[in-house]
N, C-alpha and C positions, 0 to 999 in steps of 0.2 A: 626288630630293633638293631639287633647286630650287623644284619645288611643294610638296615640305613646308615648306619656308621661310618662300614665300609666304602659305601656310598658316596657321604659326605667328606671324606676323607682321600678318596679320590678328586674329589673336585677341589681339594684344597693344593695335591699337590700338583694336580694338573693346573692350577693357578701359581704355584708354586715355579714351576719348569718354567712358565711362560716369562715370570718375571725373570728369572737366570737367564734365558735365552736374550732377552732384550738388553739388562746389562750387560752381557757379555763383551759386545760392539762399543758399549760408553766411554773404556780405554780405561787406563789406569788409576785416574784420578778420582772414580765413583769408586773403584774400588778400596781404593785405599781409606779415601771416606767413612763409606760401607763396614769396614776393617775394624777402625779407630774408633766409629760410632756403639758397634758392637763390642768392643773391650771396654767400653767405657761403662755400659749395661752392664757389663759381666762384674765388674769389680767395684762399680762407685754408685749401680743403681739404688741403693739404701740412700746413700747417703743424702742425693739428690733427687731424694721420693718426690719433693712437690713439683721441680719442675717436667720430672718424669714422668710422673704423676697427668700433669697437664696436656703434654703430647701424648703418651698414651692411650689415655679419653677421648680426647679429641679425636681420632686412628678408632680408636672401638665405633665413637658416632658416625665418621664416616663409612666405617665397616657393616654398622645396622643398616644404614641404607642401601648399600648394597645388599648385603644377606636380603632387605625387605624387597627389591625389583626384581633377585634373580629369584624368590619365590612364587612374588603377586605383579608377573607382568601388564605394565599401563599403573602402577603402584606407584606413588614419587616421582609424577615423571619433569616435575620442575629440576632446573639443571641445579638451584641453589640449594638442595636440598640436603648433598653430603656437607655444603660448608656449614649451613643451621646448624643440622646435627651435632657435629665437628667441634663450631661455637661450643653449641650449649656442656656438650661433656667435657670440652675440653675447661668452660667457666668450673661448673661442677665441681670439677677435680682440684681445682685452682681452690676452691673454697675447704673443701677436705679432700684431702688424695686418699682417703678410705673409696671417694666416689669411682674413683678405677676401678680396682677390685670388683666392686660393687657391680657396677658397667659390665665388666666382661664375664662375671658367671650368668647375669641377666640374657648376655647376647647367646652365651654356650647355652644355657637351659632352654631358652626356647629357642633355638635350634632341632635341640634334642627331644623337646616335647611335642614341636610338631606331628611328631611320627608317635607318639602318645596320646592320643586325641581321648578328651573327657567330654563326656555326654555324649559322642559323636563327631564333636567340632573340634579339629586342629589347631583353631585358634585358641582354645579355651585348655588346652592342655600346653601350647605354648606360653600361654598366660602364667598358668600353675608353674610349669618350671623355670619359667624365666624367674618369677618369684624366690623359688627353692633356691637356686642356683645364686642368684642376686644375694641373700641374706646367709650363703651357706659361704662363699666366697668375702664378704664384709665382715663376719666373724672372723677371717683368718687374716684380714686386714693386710697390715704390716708383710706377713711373709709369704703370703698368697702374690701379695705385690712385686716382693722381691724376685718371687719363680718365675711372674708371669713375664716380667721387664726381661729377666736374666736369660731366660727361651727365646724372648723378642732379640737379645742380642747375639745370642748363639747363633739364630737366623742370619741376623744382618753379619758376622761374622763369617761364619760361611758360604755368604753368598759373595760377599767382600773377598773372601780367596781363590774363588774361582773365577770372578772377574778378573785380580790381578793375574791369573795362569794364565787367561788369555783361551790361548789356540791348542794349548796343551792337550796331549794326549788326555792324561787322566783328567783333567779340566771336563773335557769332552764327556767324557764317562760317568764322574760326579751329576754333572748340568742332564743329561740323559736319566739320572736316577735320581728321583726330588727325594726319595723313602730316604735315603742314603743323608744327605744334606737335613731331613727334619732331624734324623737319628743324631747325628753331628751335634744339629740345634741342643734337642731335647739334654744330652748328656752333659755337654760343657753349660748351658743353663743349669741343669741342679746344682753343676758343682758350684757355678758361681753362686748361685742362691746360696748354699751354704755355708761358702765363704764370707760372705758379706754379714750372712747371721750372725755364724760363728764370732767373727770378729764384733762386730755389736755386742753382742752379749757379751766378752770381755770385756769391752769396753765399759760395760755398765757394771761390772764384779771388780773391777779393777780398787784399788784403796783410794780415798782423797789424798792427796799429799797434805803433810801435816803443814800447819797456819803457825808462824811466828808470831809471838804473842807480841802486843802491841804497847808499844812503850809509854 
């Protein structure tokens, strides 16, 4: 299990690289983009769960279709098949943004269960954990949502500043080490997530302001 992880986890950042290598070229303006999009997750993704919410899903359905072709090749091979997907999770979410959350421990668990095979068949232990994952993720709803967005932005964030570096030395170095740029990710995502919490839940302890009686 632990080297499939490993595994899987390689091919994330070796998809990872590939993307920073290709923006790197797009010029300033994707970066900054990139930048602005990713501070935007980091600090106001609470607030803007549903439309968040929406893109997000949508990004995980198209993400399952991938995850499903690079496992079961000749699997999906109609081309409209990331935008169906894409559609449906992104309607989903649109109707409750619990369905995000929901969506991506589904996608994480049976990733992971793959290499968990029950009865013998892979699929059927991808099944179970997608399951697990899916209802263990939807319990945490709200702030499951908030981490996952606010990682999403730390991402884009990151990648957004070494696009604008350019040709930079250390630009170079970063974009050569994706481990480096997830860690980036992973670290300014918690804080955002718990900034955004943080601040919520003051918000909801806060006093009403008192009501002048009415004449």
């Amino acid at each position: 299990m632990v080297r499939d992880f490993h595994e899987q986890l390689g091919v994330f950042l070796a998809a990872l690289a590939r993307l920073v290598a290709r923006l790197r070229g797009a010029g300033p303006l994707w970066g900054a983009g990139l930048a602005i999009v990713g501070v935007v997750l980091l600090v106001a993704a609470d607030r803007l769960r549903r439309p968040v919410a929406v893109v997000a899903g949508a990004a995980v359905g198209a993400l399952s279709v991938a995850a499903t072709r690079a496992i079961s090749p000749g699997a999906l091979t109609w081309v409209g098949w990331p935008w169906v997907a894409a559609g449906a999770a992104g309607a989903a979410s649109a109707v409750g943004p619990s369905a995000f959350p929901a969506l991506s421990g589904a996608l994480m668990g049976a990733l992971l269960g793959l290499h968990a095979p029950v009865a013998g068949r892979p699929a059927f232990g991808a099944a179970v954990a997608g399951a697990v994952g899916a209802a263990l993720f939807a319990v945490g709803g709200r702030s499951v949502a908030a981490v996952l967005a606010s990682v999403a932005g730390g991402v884009l964030l990151g990648v957004g500043i070494v696009t604008l570096s350019g040709g930079r030395e250390l630009a170079a170095e970063v974009a050569a080490r994706p481990l480096v740029l997830l860690g980036f990710a992973v670290v300014t995502g918690i804080a955002g997530a718990a900034f955004q919490l943080s601040g919520e839940r003051a918000r909801s302890r806060a006093p009403e302001a008192p009501r002048l009686p009415r004449e």
